[in-house]
N, C-alpha and C positions, 0 to 999 in steps of 0.2 A: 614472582608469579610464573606458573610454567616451567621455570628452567629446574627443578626437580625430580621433572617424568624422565623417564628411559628414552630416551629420542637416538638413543646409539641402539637398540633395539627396532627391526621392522613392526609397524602397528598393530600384526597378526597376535606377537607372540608379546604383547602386554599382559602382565597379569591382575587380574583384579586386587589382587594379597597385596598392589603395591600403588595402582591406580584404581580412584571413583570414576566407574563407568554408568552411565545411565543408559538405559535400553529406549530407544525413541526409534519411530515409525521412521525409515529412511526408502524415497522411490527409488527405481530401479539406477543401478549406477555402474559403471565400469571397470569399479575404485572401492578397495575397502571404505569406511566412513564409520567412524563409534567418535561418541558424544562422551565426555570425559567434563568432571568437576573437579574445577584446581580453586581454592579462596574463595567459595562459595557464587565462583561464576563459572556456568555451562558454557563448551566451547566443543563447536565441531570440528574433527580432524580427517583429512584424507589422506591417503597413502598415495602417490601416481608418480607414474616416473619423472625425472627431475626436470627435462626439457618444460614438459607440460603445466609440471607444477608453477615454473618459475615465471611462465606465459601468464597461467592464470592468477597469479599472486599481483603479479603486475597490473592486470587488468583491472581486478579488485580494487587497489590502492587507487586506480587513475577515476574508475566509476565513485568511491568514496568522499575523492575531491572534487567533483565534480555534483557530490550533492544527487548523485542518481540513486533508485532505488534497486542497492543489492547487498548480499551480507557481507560485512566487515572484513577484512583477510587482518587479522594478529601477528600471522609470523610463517617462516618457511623455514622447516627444518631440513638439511640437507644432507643425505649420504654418497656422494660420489664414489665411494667404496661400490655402492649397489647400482648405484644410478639410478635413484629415487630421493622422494623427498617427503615430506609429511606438510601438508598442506593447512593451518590451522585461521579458521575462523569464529567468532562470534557467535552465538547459538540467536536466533532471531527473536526476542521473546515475542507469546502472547501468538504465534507463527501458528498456521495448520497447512496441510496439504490439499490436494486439490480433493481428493478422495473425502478423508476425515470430513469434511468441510461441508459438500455434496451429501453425502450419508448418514451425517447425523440432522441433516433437517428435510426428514423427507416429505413434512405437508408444505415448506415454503422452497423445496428445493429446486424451482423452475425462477423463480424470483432472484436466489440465491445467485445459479447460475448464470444468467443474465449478468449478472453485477460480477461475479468473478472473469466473464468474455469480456466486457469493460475493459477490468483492471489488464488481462492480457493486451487488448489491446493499446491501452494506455500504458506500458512499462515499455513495449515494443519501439512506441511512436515516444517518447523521452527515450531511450535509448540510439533510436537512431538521430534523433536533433543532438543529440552526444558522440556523432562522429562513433558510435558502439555499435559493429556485424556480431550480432549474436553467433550465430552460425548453428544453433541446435534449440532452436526455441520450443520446448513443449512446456506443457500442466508436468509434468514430472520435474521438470529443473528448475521449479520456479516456488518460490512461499507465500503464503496467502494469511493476510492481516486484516481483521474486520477495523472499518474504518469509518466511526459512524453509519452513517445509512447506505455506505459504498463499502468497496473492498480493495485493499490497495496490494498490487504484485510486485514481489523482488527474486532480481536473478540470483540464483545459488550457482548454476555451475558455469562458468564460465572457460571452461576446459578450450573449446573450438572458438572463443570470441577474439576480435580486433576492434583495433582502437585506430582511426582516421582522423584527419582534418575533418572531413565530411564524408558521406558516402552516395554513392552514384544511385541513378534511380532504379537502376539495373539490381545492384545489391539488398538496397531495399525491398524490390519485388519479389527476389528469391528468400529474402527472410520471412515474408508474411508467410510465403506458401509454404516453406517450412513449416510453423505457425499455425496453419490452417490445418492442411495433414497431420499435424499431431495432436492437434489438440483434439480433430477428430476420431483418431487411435485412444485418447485418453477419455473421451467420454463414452467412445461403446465401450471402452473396457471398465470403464464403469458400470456400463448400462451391462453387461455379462455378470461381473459381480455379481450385482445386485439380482441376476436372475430377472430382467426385463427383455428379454427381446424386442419387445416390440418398440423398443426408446433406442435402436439402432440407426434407421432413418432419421429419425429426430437429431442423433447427435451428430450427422454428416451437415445436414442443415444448419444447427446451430453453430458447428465448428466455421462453416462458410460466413456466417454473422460477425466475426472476429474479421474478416478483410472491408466488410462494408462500414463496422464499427471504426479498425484504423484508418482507413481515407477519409471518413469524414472527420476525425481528429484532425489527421494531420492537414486535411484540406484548412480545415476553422482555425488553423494555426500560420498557415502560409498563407493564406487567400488576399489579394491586390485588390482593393477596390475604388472606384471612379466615384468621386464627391466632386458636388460644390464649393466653389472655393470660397463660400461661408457655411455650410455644412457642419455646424460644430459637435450640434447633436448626434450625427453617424459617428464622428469620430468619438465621443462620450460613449456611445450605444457598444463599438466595436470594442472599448478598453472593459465596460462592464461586464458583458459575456463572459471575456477572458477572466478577467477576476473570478467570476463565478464559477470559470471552471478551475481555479487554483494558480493560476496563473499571475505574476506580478510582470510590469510592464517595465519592460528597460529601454527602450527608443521605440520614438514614433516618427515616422518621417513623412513629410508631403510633397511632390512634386508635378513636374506639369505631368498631366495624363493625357491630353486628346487636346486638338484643334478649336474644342468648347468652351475653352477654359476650366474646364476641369479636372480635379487635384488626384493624383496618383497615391492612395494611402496603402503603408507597409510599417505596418507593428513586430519591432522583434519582441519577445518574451523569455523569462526566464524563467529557471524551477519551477515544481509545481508546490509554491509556499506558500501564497498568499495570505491567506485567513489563518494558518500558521502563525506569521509573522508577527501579524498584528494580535493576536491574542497574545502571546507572548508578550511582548510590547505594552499590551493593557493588564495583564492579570498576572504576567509568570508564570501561567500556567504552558508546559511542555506538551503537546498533543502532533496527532497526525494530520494532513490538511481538510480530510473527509471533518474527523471530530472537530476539530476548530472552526470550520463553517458552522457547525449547528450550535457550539458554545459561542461563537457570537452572537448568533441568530435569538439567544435565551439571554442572553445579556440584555441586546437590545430590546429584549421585549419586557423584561424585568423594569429597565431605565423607563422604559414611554408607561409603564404600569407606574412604580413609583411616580414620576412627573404629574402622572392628572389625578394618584391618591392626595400624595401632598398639594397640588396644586402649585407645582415651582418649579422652573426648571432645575437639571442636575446637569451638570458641563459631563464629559466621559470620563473623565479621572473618579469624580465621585460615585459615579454611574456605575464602574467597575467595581471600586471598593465594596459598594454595599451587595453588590449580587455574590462578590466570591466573601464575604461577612456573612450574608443574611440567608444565600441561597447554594452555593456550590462549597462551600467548605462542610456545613452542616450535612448533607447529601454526600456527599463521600465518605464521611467520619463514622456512617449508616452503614454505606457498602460497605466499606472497610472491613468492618468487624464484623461482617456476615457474609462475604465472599472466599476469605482469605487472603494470604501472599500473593499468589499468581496469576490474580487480575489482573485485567489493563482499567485500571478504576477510571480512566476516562471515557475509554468505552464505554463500562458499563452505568456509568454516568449518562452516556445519550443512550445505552438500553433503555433507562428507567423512562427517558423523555418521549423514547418510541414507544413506550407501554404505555406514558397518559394519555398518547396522541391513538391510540387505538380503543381505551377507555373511554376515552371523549367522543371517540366517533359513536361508538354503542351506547352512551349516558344520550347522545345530543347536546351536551355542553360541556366547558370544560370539566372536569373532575378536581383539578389543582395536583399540584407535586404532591402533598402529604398522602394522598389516596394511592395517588401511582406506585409511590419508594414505597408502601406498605405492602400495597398485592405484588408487586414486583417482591417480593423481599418472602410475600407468603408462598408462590410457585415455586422458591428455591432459587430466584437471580439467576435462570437457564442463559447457558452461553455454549457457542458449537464445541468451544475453545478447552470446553473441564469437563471433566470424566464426570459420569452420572453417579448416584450415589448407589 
């Protein structure tokens, strides 16, 4: 795999006579970048001088163990002849950019971007609980993945990043603002594109939403709080949130807080897997943490529907079997064959859920799946993600 191409050649002067190149949208960059298919898997390659290269390769590999969300690094090619090196990673599937993303949905694309500032600020705030200084945070260096009813961000370029124990509060604050300033850069220039001016103010505003977005993260993630020291409920309340927001709980700890007798609580947490995990764990099924909340969420609702049809309980082992039997394998077997290859048929699995759920609100009751995967299937299965026909 790979070790065929010309890598004793600079990536300028590849020829196509000798390599498959695919032509893909690349943001603004400092560094060659062409997208090459070697075994019928897509991989992005950059050219950047060898110091750089070898920082970022690193980086790569320590954010991959570490379970964060960024692309893959595969290998480093090196010329010390030139003093350069060819940088090769992973092509993101099922990936768009900030642009593509934005542009192609322009009646929900306020909705849209709300949910892509989220995910900025959610990759920022997991990055630095990862000891990771970004150091060049925009909408350009970054890939965007619909994620169920959310959007989940991963860093691409990692050129200027470091790797700490932890990072000071000091660092932290100049990343955001980083962050903010560009993301601002990125949505007027958007809003120019598109020939909007008057969405220029708007996107100074909405960039500023991305700093109020990560402190309250990262506050709901660090926050200390004063309980009774029978309080068990707070303690339940606080571990749930976290769940809810993808979060799986690794230590909880109590200790004296105040002179009241009142307990000092501090929750570490871990990746953002949770309902990942456990979906996995129940169905085998492989998904992102957004889709795996809402594929459980239809499970559950599946299991408490079976239970009062038949009149019996179903423990969750069975509970799973029959929804991915009766209801999720039939439903992708649909998409499947009427989407194509280059779906994310789990995605497009919570599309069709988000198409009943907006049928049911204009019927006033539910409509059921078989109505939904039908009209869903009769508009053509729209996704921002596939070329229109």
């Amino acid at each position: 795999m790979l070790l065929g191409l010309p890598w004793e050649l600079p990536l300028g002067d590849w020829s196509s006579d000798d390599v498959t190149f695919r032509e893909l949208p690349v943001g603004p960059s400092r560094h060659l970048v062409r997208f090459v298919v070697d075994d019928e898997a897509l991989y992005a390659l950059k050219e950047e001088p060898l110091a750089i290269a070898r920082r970022e390769y690193e980086v790569l590999r320590g954010l991959e163990v570490a379970e964060l969300p960024a692309v893959s690094a595969i290998g480093l090619a090196e010329a010390p002849d030139r003093s350069e090196a060819i940088l090769v990673t992973s092509y993101l599937a099922h990936s768009l950019q900030y642009r593509r993303l934005l542009m192609r949905l322009p009646s929900r694309s306020e909705a849209y971007r709300d949910r892509l500032l989220d995910a900025m600020a959610s990759l920022l705030v997991d990055l630095h609980r990862g000891g990771v200084y970004w150091g060049d945070c925009s909408l350009a260096n970054t890939l965007f993945r619909r994620d169920g009813d959310r959007i989940q961000a991963y860093l691409v370029d990692a050129e200027t990043s470091e790797v700490h124990p932890s990072l000071s509060d000091g660092q932290r604050a100049y990343d955001l603002e980083v962050l903010v300033e560009n993301v601002a850069f990125g949505l007027a220039d958007l809003a120019s594109l598109s020939d909007r001016p008057e969405d220029l103010d708007d996107a100074i505003a909405a960039a500023e939403s991305v700093r109020t977005r990560y402190r309250g993260l990262w506050d709901e993630l660090h926050a200390e709080e004063l309980l009774g020291a029978d309080d068990r409920y707070a303690v339940a309340a606080r571990v749930r949130r976290l769940n809810d927001m993808g979060f799986s709980i690794d230590e909880i700890e109590l200790e004296p807080g105040d002179r009241a007798g009142r307990l000092r609580l501090r929750v570490a947490v871990t990746t953002r897997r949770f309902h990942t995990r456990e979906l996995e764990r129940r169905t085998g099924i492989v998904a992102l943490e957004g889709q795996a909340r809402i594929l459980m969420n239809d499970l559950r609702e599946y299991r408490a529907w079976l239970e009062w049809f038949e009149r019996r309980p179903l423990d969750r082992a069975e509970g799973a079997e029959r929804w991915l039997d009766d209801v999720y394998e039939p439903t992708i077997a649909r998409l499947r064959s009427a989407v194509g290859p280059d779906r994310d048929l789990v995605q497009a699995y919570c599309d069709v859920l988000e198409h009943k759920w907006l049928l049911s609100e204009e019927a006033g009751r539910d409509v059921g799946l078989e109505r939904a995967v039908m009209s869903y299937l009769s508009i053509g299965a729209p996704a921002p993600e596939t070329d229109p026909a």
